[in-house]
C-alpha positions, 0 to 999 in steps of 0.5 A: 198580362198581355204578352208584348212582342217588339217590332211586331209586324202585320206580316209577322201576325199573318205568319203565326196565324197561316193568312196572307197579309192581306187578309190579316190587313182586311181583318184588322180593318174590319173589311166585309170581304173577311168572314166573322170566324177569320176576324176573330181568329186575328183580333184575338191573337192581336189583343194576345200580342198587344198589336197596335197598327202603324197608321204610317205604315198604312199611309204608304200603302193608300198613298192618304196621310191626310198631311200636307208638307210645307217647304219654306226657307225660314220660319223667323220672316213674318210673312212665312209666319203669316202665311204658315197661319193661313195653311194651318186654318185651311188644313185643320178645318179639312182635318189635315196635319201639316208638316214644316219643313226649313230649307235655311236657303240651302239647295241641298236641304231643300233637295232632300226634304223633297226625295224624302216626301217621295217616300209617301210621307206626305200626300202633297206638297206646298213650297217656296223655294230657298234662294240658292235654288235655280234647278227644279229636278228634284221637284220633276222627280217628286211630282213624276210620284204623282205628289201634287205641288204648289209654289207660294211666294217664291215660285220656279218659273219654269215648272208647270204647276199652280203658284200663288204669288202676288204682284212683286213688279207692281208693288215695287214700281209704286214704291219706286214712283212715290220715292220718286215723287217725294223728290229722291234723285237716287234709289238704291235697291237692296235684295239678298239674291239676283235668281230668285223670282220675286227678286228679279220681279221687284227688280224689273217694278223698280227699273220701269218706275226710273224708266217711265219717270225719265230716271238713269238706271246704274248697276252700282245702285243695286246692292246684293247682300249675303248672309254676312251681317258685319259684311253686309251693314259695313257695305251698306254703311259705305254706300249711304256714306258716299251718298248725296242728300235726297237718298231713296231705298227700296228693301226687297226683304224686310231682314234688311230695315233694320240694317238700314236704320242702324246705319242711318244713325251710325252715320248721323243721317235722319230719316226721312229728312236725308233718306227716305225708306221702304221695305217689303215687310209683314212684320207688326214692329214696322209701326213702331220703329223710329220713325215709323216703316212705309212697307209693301205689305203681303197678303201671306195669310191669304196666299197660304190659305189659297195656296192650302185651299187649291191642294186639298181640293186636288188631294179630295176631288180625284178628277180635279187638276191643278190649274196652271196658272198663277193666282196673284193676290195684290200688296199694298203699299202702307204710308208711313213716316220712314218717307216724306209726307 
């Protein structure tokens, strides 16, 4: 029977064997460097002590964990879901393992996932910052590491790396336009957060919408939520209440459809006929509400694929650096019944 030792260490073999560790580490991996007497010596107390190597620990030392970590906010949104599907497709083609990671909208968690990566625990990284967040130390600290990171969705404006990101103004000025043009006289604008990048962005898409179309821009149209549920809905509930007919919203999120229907027919409001609705949403259920959703769809699965495809080609070509720049891959606005034909 093989004698077993908890905890063996590679510096404990060296010890009992009178080796450097790092003749021992060459040994074990069979380096060239090591001649075939010293290897033996070591295999043969490795297979004695029942040695298995600790491919993290090894990891550390090369700086190549073959894993990529993926920073999101929250894994129940469809286009994270979607977009975790096109890193994955790139990364198991490459042979990477990735590792998610929720920030749940929390600096703070968000800010230690990232000084835990400065460990080595992985060799680059993929992020799309939670809503709280407004300062980007902790990720200066963790590309001063030498941890090549790429925005996706939700980007820092203000640190210079490559972000993958779609056209979030565009897309909301179309959908303010066609809100327009089917004869809405007030937009309301609902977001959950007046810092993050592609709210500003949808925000400014549904200002140049009124603007180029001759309409009033007012604050009191533009509603914040938090993460509240019933306060949220009895907000909402009291805007489409003191609303006239002829009503158009804009949902910058698509966890705030659903809010929107139940409100609608809590106040006996019909959609399309009294307010006509539109969200940015990649979720499958938007087809099949009543009536159905007009959304502005996200590629996600592409964004996360580039966004994957752009790392690994910076972790596999040494001398290849990141561009940048943004790589924006366009939404499409999908007609739906949710507004007027």
């Amino acid at each position: 029977m093989k004698e077993k030792i908890n905890n063996l260490t590679i510096k404990m073999l060296a010890g009992q064997l009178g080796l450097s560790v790092s003749t021992v580490s060459k040994a074990i991996s069979d380096s060239h460097e090591i001649s075939a007497s010293t290897k033996q010596r070591v295999n043969d107390l490795v297979q004695k002590l029942n040695y298995v190597p600790n491919p993290y620990a090894s990891s550390l030392r090369t700086r190549n964990s073959k894993t990529i970590g993926v920073v999101i906010p929250e894994v129940a949104d469809s286009f994270f879901a979607q977009a975790i599907n096109g890193i994955e497709s790139v990364a198991q083609e490459k042979g990477y393992h990735v590792l998610i990671y929720l920030s749940h909208e929390n600096f703070e968690k968000e800010k230690k996932i990232l000084k835990d990566f400065e460990s080595g625990r992985v060799d680059g990284v993929l992020i799309s910052v939670a809503k709280e967040t407004t300062q980007h130390c902790h990720i200066d600290a963790l590309m001063d590491k030498a941890v090549p990171i790429i925005f996706f969705d939700r980007v820092m404006d203000e640190v210079t790396t490559a972000k993958i990101i779609t056209n979030d103004c565009e897309s909301a000025r179309l959908a303010t336009e066609y809100l327009i043009k089917k004869g809405c006289n007030r937009i309301l604008f609902l977001s959950f957060s007046h810092t993050l990048s592609i709210t500003c962005k949808r925000l400014a898409g549904y200002k140049k919408a009124l603007l180029d179309n001759h309409l009033k821009y007012a604050d009191n149209n533009i509603l914040t939520f938090s993460n509240d549920a019933k306060k949220d809905y009895l907000l909402l509930q009291k805007k489409l209440k003191s609303a006239s007919k002829d009503v158009g919203i804009l949902a910058s999120v698509e966890k705030l459809a659903l809010p929107i229907y139940q409100a609608c027919e809590d106040l006996q409001l019909s959609i399309p006929e009294d307010v006509q609705v539109i969200s940015f949403s990649n979720s499958d259920s938007a087809a099949f509400l009543h009536p159905p959703l007009t959304t502005i769809t996200q590629p996600a699965f592409e964004i996360g694929k580039t966004a994957a495809s752009l790392l690994v080609k910076t972790l596999e070509r040494k001398n290849f650096e990141l561009p940048m720049e943004e790589i924006v891959i366009p939404s499409d606005l999908i007609i739906r019944k949710s507004t007027l034909p």
